[in-house]
N, C-alpha and C positions, 0 to 999 in steps of 0.2 A: 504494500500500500504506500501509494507516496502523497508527499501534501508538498502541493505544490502553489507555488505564488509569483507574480509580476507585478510590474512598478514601471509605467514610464511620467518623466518631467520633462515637463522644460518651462523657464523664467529666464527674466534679464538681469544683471546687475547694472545699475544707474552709474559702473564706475567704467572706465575702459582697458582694455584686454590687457595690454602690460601689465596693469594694476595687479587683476585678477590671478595672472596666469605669474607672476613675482609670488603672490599667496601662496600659490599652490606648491610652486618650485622649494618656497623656504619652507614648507608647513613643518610643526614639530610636534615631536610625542605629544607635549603638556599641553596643548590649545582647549583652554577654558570651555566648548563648547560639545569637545568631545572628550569625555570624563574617564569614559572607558578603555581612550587607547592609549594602551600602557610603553609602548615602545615603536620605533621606526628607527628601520635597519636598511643605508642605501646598499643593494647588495652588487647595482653594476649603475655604472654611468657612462654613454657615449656622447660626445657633446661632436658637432662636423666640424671638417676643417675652416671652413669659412664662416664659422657661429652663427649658421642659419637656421640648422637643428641641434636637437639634444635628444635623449631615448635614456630616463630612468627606472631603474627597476627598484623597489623597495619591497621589506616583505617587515608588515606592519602586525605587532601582536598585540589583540585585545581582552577586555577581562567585558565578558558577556554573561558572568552569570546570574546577574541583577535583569538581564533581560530574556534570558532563554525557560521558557515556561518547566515546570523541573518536571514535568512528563516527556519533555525532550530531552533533558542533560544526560540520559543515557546514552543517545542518539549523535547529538552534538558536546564529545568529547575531545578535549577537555573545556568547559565553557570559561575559566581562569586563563585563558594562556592560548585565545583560538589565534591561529595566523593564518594574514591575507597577504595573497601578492601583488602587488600593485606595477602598472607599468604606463609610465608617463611618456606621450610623444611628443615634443616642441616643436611645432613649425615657425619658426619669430619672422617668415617672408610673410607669408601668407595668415599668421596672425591665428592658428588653429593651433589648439591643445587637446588630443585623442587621449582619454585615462580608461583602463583596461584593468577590470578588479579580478581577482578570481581567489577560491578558496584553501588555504594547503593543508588546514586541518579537519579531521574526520571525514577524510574521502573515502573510498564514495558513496557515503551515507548523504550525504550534506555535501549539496552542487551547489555552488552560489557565483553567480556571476553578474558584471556590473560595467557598462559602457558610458561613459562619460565625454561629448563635445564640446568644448569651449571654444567661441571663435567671435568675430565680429558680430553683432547687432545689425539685423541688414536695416535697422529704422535709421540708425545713426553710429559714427566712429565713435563714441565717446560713449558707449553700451556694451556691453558683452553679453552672448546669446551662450546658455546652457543647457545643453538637450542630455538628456539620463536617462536609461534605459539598464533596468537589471531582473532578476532572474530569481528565485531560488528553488529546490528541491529535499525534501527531509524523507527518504526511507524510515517507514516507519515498520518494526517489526510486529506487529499485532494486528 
């Protein structure tokens, strides 16, 4: 039996895309808004010769067990210490930022995946457009 779920967004930010997409690049473990993520780990960086692009990889571990209903923490183990790996693509020509989430703990009970585009505001240059689209699945044994 699986229980399965989907999620897509998109909104603007009122600020524009450097702004945004500097955020993202610096973000850190401790950010007041995300309580639960306990660590971030760059595990590979490609940046181009000509610093037009960049390609990060990080694998971010969180403490979920405040949020994982405890009929699932059998399921989604360990929910203290779950890791995601993240992978960030910079385009700074073209002003587009692709973030690609995926799951590396309790596979594959627990599919979770997560697409993220940031890119210009086609309203105005001084916006930034965020389209999100993610995924999960939980094998359930009963």
């Amino acid at each position: 039996l699986a229980m399965p779920g989907q999620k897509d967004l998109e909104h603007k930010h009122t600020k524009p895309w450097e702004v945004v997409a500097e955020a993202i690049w610096k973000r850190y473990s401790n950010a007041a808004k995300f309580p639960e993520r306990l660590h971030v780990e760059v595990s590979s960086k490609r940046i181009g010769l000509e610093l037009v692009d960049a390609t990060v990889e990080r694998r971010v571990i969180y403490n979920y067990t405040e949020q994982v209903p405890l009929l699932l923490r059998t399921v989604v183990n360990p929910t203290d210490r779950f890791v995601m790996v993240e992978t960030m693509r910079f385009d700074w020509v073209n002003r587009v930022l692709e973030i690609e989430v995926t799951n590396e703990t309790s596979q594959p009970s627990v599919r979770y995946h997560e697409q993220t585009r940031i890119a210009v505001h086609h309203e105005s240059d001084a916006w930034t457009s965020v389209k999100q689209s993610g995924y999960y699945e939980v094998d359930l044994i009963f």
